[in-house]
N, C-alpha and C positions, 0 to 999 in steps of 0.2 A: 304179598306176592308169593307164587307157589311156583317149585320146582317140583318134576317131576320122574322117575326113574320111566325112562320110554318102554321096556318091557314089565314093568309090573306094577301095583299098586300103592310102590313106598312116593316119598312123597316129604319135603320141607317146606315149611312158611316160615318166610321172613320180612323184616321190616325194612326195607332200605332208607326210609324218614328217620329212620332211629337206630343208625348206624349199624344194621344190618341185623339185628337182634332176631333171634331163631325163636318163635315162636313154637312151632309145631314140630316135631320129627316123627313120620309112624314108617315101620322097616315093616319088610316079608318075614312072616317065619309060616312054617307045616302052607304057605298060599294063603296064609289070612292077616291081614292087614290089622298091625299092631302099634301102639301110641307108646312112645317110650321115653316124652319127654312133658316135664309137668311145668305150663305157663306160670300160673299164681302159685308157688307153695305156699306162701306167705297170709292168702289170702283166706277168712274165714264167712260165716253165712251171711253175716252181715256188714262184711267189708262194704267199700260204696265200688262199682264198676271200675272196671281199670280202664286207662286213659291217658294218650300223652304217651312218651318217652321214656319218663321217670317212673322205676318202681324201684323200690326201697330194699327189695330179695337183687336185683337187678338179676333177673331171672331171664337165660337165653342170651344175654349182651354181651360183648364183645368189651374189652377192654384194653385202654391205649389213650394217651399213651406211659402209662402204670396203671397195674392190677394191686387190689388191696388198697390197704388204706397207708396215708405217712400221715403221721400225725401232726395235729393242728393244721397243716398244710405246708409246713415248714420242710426242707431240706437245704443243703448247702451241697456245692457245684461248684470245681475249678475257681475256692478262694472267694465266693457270692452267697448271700444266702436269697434265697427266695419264698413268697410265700402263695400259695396255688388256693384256688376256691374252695372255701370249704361246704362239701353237699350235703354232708353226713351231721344232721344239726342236732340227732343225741349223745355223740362223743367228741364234737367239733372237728375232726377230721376230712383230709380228703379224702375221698374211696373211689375204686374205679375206674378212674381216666374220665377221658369228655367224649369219647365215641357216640356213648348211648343218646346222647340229643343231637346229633348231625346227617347231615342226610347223604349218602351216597349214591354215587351215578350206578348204571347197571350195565354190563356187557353182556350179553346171551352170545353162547358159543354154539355155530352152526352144527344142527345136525349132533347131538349130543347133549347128556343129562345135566350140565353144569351153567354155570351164571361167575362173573367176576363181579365184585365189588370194587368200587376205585373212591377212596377220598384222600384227602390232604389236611395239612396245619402249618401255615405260614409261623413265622417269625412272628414272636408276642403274639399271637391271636389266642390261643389259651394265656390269662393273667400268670407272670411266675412261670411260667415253662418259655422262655426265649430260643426257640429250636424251631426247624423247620422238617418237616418228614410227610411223608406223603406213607399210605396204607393199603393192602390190598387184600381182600379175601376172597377164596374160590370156594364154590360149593357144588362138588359132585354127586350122583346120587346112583344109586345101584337097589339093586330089591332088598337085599339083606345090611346094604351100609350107607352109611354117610363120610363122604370124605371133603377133610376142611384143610386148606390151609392159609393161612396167615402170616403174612409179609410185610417188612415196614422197612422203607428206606430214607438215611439221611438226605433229605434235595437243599438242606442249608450248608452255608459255612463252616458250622460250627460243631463238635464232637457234642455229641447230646445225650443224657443220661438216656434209658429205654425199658420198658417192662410190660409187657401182653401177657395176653390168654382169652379166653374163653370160660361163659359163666352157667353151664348149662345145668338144669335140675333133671335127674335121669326118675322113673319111677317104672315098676312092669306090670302084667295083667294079674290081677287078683289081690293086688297089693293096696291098700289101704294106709298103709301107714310102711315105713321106711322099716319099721324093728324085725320084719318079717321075710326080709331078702338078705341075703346072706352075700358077701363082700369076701375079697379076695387081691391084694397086690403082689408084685416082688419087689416094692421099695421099702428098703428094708433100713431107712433110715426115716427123721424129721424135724421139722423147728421146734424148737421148745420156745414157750411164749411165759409172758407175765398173766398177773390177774387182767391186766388192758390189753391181751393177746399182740402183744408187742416180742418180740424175738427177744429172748436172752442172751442167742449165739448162733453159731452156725450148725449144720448137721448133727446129729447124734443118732446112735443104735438105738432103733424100736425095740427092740431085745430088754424084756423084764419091766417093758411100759404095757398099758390097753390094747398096745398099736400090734402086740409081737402077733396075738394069735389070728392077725387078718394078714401077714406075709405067709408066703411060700408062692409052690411053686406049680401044683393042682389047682384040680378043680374047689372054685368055694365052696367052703363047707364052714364059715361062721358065722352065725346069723348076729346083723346090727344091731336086735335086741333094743334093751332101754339108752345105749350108750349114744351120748351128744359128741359130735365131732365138728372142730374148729380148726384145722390142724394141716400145714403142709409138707406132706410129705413126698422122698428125692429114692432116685435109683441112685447117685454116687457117679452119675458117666452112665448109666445104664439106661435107654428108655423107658418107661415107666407105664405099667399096663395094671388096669384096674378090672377087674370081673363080677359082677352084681349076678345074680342068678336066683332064681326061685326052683321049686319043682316041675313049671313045666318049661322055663326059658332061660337062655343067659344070654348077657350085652358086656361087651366087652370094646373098652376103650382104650386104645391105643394112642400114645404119643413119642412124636421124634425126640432129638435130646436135648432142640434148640427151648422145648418146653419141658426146663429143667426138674420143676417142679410141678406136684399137681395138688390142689386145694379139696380139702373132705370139709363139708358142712348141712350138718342139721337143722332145717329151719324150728322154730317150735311147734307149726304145723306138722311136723312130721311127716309129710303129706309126700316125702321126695326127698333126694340126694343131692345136694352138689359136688360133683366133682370136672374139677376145674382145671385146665391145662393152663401152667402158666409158667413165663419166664422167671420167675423169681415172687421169694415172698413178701411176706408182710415188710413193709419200709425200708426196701428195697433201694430206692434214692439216696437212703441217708447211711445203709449199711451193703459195705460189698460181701461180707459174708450169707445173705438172703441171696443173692443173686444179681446185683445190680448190674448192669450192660452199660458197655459205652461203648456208641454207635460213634463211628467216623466220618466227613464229610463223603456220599459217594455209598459210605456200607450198608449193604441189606440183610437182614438177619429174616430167615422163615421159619414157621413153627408149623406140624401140620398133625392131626390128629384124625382118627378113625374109630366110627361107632358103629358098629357088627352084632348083630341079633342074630340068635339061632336057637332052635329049640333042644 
């Protein structure tokens, strides 16, 4: 399904069978219709066609209701423990929520470039998550941006753990490979992880890691180069804004602060960027220091993010 900006040639595809998964995003820049987001990174010459719901990058999907993975599938909740599907069948883990295979209704709003998204999750209908919540995503569109936001409210009884985002791979014109755009945040903090990219703790200063010479507070000016990034990095309370730019472009991604953190990842393709708005990090369920939420019977939490090209 295609959305469309009514005065100009930007333009979103999305999947609504597959939980709404952003296939496509191309913005205005100088009046010339540009593609700024990469479907397959993952994917090489001879991969077989892509198909289904499931891809393995989970490239463009939405996730919910947790982002990242917990491991084995395991987490414990108010004194229970429980154990969730595990998708991810080369580290045994869960990853990503259950969004990406479900299908979502569509609202088209009169007279205007946007669409609603609407689905739900009943009590037990995901194995291991006994929570009910209901989800909503809006998709605006403008020549030069994309504006998303993401909404999830308790409609059960029961206080329920919570963690979103969004999974998108960004890439720009003339770019081939990720090591030649040059990256720029102001969060100037991030999770330190294990060799199984498992969190050691909470926050820490970027300051005298890989991470320091891609903060500040200009224009980017460090290019990705050979460097592999797994990594989520936090403003501290600060919204959290990313800047990719080449010589003739930049895209700059903005997020609110309900999307505490945001996720940097290199596929091996190198073919694109992930950077990922999301509530909280890696195993976030099992540790309140990644960011784990507890949503109330009744509570909405929104997260909304903006993706702006300009030359």
């Amino acid at each position: 399904m295609e959305l469309r900006s009514s005065d100009s040639c930007a333009r979103v595809v999305f999947r609504p069978e597959c939980g709404g998964t952003v296939e496509s995003l191309v913005l205005e820049a100088g009046g010339e219709p540009v593609e700024v987001m990469c479907p397959h990174p993952g994917r090489v010459a001879d991969d077989p066609p892509a198909g289904g719901c499931y891809d393995p990058t989970f490239a463009g999907r939405f996730l919910w209701p947790f982002n990242d993975r917990i491991p084995g599938g395991r987490y414990a909740f108010a004194g229970d423990s429980y154990q969730l599907p595990v998708n991810d069948t080369e580290t045994g883990d869960a990853i990503h929520g259950a969004l990406y295979n479900r299908a979502l209704t569509v609202e088209h709003e009169p007279r205007s470039s946007s669409v609603i998204l609407h689905g739900a999750l009943e009590a037990s209908e995901l194995p291991g998550y006994p929570f009910a919540l209901a989800v909503t995503i809006r998709l605006r569109m403008e020549p030069d941006s994309l504006f998303l936001a993401m909404s999830t409210t308790n409609i059960g009884a029961r206080t329920a753990p919570i963690a979103f985002g969004w999974h998108p791979y960004f890439t720009l014109p003339g770019c081939e490979s990720v090591d030649a755009m040059r990256l720029r945040t102001n969060a100037a903090h991030f999770i330190p992880v294990d060799d199984r990219l498992l969190p050691t703790g909470g926050p820490v200063p970027a300051a005298g890691t890989v991470l320091e010479s891609f903060v500040g507070s200009g224009a980017a000016s460090t290019p990705i180069g050979d460097r592999v990034f797994d990594v989520a990095v936090c403003g501290m309370g600060e919204p959290v804004i990313a800047e990719l730019a080449t010589a003739t472009h930049r895209l700059v991604i903005r997020q609110s602060q309900a999307f505490v953190y945001q996720q940097w990842y290199t596929p091996p393709s190198r073919a694109a960027i992930a950077i990922e708005p999301v509530t909280a990090a890696t195993d976030s369920f099992n540790r309140v220091e990644t960011g784990r939420r507890l949503l109330a019977a009744g509570e909405t939490v929104v997260g909304a993010v903006s993706v702006t090209l300009s030359q």
